[in-house]
C-alpha positions in Angstrom: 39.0 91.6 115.7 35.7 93.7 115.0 33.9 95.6 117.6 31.4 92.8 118.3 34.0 90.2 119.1 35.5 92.1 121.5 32.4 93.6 123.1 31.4 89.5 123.1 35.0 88.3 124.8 34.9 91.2 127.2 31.5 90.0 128.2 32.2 86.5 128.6 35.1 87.3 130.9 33.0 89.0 133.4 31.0 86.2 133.6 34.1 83.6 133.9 35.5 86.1 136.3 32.1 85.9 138.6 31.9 82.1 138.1 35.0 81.5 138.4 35.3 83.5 142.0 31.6 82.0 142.7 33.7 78.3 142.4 36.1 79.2 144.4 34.4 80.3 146.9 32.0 77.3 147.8 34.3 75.2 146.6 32.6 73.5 143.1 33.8 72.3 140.2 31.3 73.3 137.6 31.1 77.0 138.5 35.2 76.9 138.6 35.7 75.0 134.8 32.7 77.4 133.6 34.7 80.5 134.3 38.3 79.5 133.2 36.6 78.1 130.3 34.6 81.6 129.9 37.8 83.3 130.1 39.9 81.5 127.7 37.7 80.3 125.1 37.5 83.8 123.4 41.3 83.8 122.5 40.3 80.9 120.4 37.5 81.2 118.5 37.1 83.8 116.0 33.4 83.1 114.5 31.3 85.2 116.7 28.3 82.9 116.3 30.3 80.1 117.5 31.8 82.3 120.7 28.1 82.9 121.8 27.1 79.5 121.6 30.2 78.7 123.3 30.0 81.1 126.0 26.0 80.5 126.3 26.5 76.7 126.5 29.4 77.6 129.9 27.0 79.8 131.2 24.1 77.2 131.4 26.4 74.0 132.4 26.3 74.7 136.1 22.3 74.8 136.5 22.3 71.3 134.4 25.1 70.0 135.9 24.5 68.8 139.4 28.0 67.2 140.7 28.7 67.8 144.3 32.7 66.8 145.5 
């Protein structure tokens, strides 16, 4: 792992962190998948132009996606 990867992963797990709490807390989906998804998907991908598209396409999903449970 190179410097920007890591600075990228640790970066995307704040933001799943905050979603993920943000989820929890008033109880929706979206915000809750967004962050575990935040949180795990950098163990997985190695190409850092596909992490940020990844992680930019989680962190826009829950202001497109209006589902209310």
């Amino acid at each position: 792992m190179d410097t920007t990867s890591i600075t990228i992963s640790v970066f995307a797990g704040v933001f799943g962190c905050a979603y993920f709490i943000y989820g929890k807390k008033q109880q929706k989906l979206i915000p809750l998948l967004s962050g575990v998804g935040l949180c795990v998907v950098p163990y997985f991908l190695d190409s850092n132009m596909v992490l940020i598209g990844a992680c930019v396409a989680m962190l826009i999903a829950p202001f497109l996606i209006k589902i209310d449970f």
